[in-house]
Structures are given as structure tokens and as C-alpha cells.
Backbone as CSV, one residue per row, in Angstrom:
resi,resn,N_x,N_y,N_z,CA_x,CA_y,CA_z,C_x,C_y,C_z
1,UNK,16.336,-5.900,9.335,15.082,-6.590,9.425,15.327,-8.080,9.678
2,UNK,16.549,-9.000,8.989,16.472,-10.343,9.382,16.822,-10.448,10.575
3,UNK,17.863,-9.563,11.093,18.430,-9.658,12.522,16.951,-9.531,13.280
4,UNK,15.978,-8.626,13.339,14.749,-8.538,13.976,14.329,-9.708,14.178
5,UNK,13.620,-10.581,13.011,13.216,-11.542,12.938,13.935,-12.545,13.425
6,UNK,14.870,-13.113,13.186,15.509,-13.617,13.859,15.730,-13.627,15.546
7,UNK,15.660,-12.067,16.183,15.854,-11.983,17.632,14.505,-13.003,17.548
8,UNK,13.325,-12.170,17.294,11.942,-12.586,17.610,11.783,-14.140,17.595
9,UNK,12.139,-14.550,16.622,11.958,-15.986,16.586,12.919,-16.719,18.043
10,UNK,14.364,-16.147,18.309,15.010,-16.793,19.270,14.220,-16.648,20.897
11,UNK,13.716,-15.457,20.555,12.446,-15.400,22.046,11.398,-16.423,22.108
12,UNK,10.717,-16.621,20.575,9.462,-17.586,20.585,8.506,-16.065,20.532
13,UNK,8.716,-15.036,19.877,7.871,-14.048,19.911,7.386,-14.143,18.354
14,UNK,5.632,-14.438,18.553,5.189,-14.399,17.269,5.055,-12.650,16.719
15,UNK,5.001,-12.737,15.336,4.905,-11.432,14.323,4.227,-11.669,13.309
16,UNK,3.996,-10.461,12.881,3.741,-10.940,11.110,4.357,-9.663,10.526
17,UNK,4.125,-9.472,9.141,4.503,-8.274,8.998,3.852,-7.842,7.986
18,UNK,3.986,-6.180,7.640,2.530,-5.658,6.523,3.695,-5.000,5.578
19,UNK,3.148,-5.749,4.448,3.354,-4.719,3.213,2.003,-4.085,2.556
20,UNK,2.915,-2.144,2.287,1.751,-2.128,1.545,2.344,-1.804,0.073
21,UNK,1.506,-2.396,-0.692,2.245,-2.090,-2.657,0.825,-0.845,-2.905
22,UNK,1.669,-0.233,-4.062,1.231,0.561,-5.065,1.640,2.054,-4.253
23,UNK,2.938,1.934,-3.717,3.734,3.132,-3.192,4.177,4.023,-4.317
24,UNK,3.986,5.770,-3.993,4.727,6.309,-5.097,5.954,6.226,-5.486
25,UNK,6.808,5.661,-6.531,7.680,5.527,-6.807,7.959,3.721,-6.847
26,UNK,7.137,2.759,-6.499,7.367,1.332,-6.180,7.783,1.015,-7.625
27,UNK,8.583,0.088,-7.426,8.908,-0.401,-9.361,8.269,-1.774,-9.247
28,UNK,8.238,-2.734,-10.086,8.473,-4.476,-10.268,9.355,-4.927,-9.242
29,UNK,10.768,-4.062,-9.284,11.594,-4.710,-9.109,11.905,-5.073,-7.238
30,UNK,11.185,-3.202,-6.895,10.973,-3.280,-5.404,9.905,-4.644,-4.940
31,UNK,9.312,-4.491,-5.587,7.885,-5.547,-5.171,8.994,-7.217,-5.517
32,UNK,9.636,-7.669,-6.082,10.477,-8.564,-6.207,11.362,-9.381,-5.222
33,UNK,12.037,-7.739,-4.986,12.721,-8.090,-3.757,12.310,-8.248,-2.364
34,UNK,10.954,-7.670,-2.170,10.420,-7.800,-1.043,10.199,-9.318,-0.964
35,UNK,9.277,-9.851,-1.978,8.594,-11.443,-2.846,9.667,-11.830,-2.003
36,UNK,10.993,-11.955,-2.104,12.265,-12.670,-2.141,12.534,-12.453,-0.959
37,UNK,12.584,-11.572,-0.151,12.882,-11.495,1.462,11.765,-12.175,1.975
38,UNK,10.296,-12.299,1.687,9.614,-12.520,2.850,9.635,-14.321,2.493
39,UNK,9.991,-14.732,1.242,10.417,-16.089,0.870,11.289,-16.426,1.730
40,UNK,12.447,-15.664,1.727,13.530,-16.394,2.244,13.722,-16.470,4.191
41,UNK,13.088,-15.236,4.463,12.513,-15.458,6.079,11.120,-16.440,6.180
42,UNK,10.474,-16.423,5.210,9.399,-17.614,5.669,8.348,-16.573,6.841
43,UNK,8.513,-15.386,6.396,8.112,-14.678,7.502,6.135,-14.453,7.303
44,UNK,5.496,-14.459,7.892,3.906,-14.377,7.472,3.631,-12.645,7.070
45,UNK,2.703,-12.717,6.068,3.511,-11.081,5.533,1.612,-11.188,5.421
46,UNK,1.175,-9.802,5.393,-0.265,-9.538,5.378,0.419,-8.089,4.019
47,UNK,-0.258,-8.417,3.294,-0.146,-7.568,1.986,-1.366,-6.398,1.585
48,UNK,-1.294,-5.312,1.702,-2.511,-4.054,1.550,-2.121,-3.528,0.317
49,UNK,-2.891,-2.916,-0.372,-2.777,-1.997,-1.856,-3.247,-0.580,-0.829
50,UNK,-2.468,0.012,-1.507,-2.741,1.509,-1.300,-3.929,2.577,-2.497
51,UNK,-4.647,2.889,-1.813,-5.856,3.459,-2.157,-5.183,4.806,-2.111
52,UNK,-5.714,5.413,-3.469,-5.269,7.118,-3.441,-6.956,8.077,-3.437
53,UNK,-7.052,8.106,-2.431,-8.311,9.090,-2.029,-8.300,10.614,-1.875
54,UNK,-9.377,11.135,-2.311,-9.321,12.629,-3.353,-8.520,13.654,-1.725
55,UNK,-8.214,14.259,-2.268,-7.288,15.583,-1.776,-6.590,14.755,-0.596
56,UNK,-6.424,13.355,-0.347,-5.177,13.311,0.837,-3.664,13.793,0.403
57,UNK,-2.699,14.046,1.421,-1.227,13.841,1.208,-0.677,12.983,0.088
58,UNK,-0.634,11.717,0.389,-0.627,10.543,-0.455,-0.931,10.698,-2.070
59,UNK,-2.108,10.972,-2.091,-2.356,11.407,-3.439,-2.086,12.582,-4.163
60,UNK,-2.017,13.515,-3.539,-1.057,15.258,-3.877,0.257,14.382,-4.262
61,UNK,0.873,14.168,-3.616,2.162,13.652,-3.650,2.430,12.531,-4.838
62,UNK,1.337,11.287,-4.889,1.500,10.803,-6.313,1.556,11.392,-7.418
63,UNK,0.813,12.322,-7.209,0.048,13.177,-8.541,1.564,14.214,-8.916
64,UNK,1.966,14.458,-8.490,3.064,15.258,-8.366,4.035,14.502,-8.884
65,UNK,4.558,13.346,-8.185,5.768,12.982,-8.952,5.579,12.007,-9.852
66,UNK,3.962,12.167,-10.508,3.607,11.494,-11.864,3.162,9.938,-11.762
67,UNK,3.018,9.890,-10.681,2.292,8.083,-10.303,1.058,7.793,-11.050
68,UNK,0.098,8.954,-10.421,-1.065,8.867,-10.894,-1.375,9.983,-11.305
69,UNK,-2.416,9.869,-12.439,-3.307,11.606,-12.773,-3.350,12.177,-11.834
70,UNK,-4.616,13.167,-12.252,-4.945,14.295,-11.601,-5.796,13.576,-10.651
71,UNK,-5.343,14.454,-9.686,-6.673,13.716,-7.886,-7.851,13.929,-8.082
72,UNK,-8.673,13.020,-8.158,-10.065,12.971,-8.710,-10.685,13.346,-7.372
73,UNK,-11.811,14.192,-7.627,-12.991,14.768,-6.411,-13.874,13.375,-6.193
74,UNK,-14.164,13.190,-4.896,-15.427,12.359,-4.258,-16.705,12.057,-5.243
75,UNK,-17.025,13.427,-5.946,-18.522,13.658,-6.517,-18.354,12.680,-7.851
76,UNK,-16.760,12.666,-8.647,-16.380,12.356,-9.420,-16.577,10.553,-9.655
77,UNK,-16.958,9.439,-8.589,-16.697,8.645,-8.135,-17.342,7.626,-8.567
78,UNK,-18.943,8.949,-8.462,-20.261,8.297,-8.646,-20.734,8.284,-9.831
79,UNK,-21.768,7.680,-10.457,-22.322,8.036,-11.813,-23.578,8.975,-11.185
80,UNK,-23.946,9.458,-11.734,-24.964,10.536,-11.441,-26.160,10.284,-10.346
81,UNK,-26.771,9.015,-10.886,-27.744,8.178,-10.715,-27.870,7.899,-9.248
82,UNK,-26.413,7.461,-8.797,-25.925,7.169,-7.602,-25.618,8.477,-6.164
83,UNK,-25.102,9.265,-6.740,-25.081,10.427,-6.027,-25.615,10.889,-4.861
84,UNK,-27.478,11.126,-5.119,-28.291,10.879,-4.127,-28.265,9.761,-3.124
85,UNK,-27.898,8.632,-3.571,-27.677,7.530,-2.814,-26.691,7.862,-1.614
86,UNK,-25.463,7.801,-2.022,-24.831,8.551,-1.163,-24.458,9.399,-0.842
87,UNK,-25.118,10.484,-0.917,-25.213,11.815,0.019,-24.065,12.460,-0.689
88,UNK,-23.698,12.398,-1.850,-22.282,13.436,-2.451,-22.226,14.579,-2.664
């Protein structure tokens, strides 16, 4: 990855780059070292949280190797009240 950045910069080719946190399995320590690479490239970093939405891949898969509970249903989302509102 620095070699990348680095080519890019020797072209004059702008970038940015995306992290996303709250990966299954992410520790402190991963999120640290990233902190510390995108410090030390100075590189412009656009940062996303990962959303676990009912029955995707993503969330089977958290749920499984114990990230998060059980995959909550859509209907589950709403308070009752709300429901009708949006069509659940």
C-alpha cells in the first residue's frame, strides 16, 4: 500500500482512500494501526461504520463468529406505533 501511494503521488495522481470499521473480527488494535498508517502517509482517508442489516451475508457471518447477537428482523426495528408508517 505505501509503495501505491507513493507511485500515485510520483505521477501527481490524486486518491483518497476508504476505511470501513466495525469489521467482524476488527480489534482496537487493528483500528490503531490503520490510525498510524494513514498518519504516517498523510494519506486523505474517508472512514464508514459498517451497518449489520437483517438476513444479509455480513450479518449471518457476524452472528456466527460471535460479533454480534442474533440478526434482528426489519419488523423488529420499529416500535409498533411506527410500523404503519413504514410499510413493515
Amino acid at each position: 500500500m505505501r509503495q501505491a501511494i507513493s507511485h500515485l503521488r510520483d505521477a501527481k495522481i490524486r486518491f483518497t482512500l476508504d476505511h470501513i470499521l466495525n469489521l467482524p473480527g476488527e480489534t482496537e488494535e487493528h483500528i490503531a494501526e490503520s490510525m498510524d498508517f494513514y498518519m504516517e502517509t498523510k494519506a486523505k482517508v474517508f472512514i464508514y461504520f459498517l451497518n449489520y442489516y437483517p438476513r444479509s451475508p455480513i450479518t449471518r457471518f457476524a452472528h456466527e463468529q460471535g460479533v454480534c447477537h442474533r440478526p434482528v428482523a426489519v419488523d423488529e426495528l420499529f416500535p409498533p406505533e411506527l410500523k404503519s408508517v413504514f410499510k413493515v
